[in-house]
Residue frames as a rotation matrix with the C-alpha (Angstrom) as fourth column:
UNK 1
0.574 0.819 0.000 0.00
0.819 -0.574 0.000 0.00
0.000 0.000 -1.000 0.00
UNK 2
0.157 -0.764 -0.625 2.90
0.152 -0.607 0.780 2.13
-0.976 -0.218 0.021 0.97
UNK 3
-0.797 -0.587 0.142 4.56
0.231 -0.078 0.970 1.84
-0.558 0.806 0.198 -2.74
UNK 4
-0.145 0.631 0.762 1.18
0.972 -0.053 0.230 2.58
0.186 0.774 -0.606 -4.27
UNK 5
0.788 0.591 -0.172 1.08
0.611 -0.785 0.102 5.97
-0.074 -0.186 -0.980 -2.95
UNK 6
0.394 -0.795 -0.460 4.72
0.452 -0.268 0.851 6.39
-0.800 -0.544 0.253 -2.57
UNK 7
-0.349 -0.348 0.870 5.69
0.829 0.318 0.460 5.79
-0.437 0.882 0.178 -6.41
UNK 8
-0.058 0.403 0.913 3.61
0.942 -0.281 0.184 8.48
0.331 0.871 -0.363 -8.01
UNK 9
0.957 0.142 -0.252 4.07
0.262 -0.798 0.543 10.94
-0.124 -0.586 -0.801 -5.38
UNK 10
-0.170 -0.982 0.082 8.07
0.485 -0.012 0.875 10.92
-0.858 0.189 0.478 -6.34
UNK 11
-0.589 -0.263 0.764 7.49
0.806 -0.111 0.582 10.69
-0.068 0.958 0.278 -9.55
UNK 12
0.411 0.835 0.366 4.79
0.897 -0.442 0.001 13.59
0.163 0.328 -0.931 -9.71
UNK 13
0.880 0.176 -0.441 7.00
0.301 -0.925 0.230 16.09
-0.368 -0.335 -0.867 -7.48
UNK 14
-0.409 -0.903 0.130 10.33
0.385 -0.042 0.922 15.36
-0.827 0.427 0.365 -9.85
UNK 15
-0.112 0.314 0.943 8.03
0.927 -0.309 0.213 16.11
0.358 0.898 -0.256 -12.94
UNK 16
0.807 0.547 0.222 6.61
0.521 -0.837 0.170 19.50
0.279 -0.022 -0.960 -10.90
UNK 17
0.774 -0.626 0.099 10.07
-0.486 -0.486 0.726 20.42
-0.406 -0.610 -0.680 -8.93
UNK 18
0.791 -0.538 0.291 12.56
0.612 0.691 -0.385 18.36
0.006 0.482 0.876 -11.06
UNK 19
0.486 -0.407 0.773 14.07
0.684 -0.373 -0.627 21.02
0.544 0.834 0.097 -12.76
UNK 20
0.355 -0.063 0.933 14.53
-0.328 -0.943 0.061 23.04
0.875 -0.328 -0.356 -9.47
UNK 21
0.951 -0.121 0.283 15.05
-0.117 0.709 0.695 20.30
-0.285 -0.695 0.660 -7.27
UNK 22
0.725 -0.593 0.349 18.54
0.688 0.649 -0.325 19.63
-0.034 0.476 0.879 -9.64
UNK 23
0.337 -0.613 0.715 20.28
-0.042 -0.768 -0.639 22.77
0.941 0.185 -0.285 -8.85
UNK 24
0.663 -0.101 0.742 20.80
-0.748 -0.129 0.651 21.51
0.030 -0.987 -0.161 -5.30
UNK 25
-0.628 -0.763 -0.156 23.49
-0.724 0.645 -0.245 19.23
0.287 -0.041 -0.957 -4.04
UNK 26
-0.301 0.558 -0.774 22.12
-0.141 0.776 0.614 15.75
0.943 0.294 -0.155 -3.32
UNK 27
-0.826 0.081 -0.557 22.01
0.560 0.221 -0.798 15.73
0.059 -0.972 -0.228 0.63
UNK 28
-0.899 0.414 -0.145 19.70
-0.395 -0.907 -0.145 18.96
-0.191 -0.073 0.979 -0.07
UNK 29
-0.809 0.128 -0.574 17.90
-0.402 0.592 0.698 17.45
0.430 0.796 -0.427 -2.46
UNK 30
-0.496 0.226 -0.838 17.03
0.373 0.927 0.029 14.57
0.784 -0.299 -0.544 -0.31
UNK 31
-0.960 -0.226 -0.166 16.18
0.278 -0.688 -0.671 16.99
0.037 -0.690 0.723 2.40
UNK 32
-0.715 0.579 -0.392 13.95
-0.682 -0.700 0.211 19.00
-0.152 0.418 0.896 0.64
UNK 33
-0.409 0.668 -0.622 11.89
-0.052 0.664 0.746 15.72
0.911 0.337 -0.237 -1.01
UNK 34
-0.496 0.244 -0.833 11.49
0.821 0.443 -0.359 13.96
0.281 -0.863 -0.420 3.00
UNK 35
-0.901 0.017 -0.433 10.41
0.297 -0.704 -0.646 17.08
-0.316 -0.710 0.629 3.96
UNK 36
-0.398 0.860 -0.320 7.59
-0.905 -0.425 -0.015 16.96
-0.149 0.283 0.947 1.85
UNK 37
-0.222 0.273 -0.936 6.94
-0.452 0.822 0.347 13.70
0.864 0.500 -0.059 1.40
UNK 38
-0.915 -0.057 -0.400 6.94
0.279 0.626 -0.728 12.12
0.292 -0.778 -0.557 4.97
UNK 39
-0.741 0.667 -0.075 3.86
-0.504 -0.627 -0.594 14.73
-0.444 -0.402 0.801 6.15
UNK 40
0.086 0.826 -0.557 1.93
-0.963 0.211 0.165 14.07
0.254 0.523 0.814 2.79
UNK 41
-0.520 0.219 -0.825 2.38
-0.012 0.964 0.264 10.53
0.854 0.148 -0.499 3.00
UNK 42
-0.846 -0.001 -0.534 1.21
0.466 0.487 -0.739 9.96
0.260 -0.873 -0.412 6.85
UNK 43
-0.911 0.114 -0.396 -1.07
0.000 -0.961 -0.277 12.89
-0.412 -0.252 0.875 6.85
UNK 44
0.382 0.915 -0.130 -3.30
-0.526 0.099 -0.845 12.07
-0.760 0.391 0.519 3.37
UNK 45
-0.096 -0.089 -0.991 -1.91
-0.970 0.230 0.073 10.11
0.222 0.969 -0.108 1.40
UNK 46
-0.762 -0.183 -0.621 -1.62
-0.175 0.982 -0.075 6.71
0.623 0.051 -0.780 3.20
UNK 47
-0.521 0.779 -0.348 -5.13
-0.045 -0.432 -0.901 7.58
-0.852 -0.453 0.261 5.52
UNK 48
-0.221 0.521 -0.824 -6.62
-0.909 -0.417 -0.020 7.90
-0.355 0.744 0.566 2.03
UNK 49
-0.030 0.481 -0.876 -5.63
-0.876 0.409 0.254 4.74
0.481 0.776 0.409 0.87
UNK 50
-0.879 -0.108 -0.464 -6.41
-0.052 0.990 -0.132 2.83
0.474 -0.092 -0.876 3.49
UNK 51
-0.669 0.713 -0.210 -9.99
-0.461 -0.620 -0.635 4.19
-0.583 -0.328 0.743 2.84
UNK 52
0.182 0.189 -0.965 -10.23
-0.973 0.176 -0.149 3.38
0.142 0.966 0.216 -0.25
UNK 53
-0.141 -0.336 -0.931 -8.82
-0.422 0.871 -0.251 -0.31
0.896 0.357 -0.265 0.19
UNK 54
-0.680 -0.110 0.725 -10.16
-0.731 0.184 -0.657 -0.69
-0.061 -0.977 -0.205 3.76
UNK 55
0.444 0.854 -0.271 -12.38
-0.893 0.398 -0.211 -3.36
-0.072 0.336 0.939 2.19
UNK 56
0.713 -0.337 -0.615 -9.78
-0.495 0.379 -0.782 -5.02
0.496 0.862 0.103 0.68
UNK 57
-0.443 -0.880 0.173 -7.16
-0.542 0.109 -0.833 -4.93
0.714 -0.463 -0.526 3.88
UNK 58
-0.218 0.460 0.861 -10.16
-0.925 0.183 -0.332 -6.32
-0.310 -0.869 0.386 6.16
UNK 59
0.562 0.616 -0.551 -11.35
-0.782 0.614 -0.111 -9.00
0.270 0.493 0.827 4.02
């Protein structure tokens, strides 16, 4: 469930922040991603889908 939310959330904020994200050294970088990513994931993204699939995880 994790990698279904995880995967496209990478890949969505390299397509939106890619280009600005690459002008940083990598430690930054990495920084900068976790720092968004850790909230959204725990917050609404992984709460969402284990709405959505709370059928599916119960069954």
């Amino acid at each position: 469930m994790i990698w279904m939310a995880i995967y496209p959330t990478i890949n969505l904020i390299f397509y939106i922040f890619g280009d600005v994200l690459n002008t940083f050294v990598l430690p930054l970088r990495t920084l900068i991603l976790t720092l968004i990513l850790v909230p959204l994931m725990v917050y609404v993204l992984l709460p969402l889908a284990g709405r959505i699939l709370k059928g599916w995880l119960h069954s």
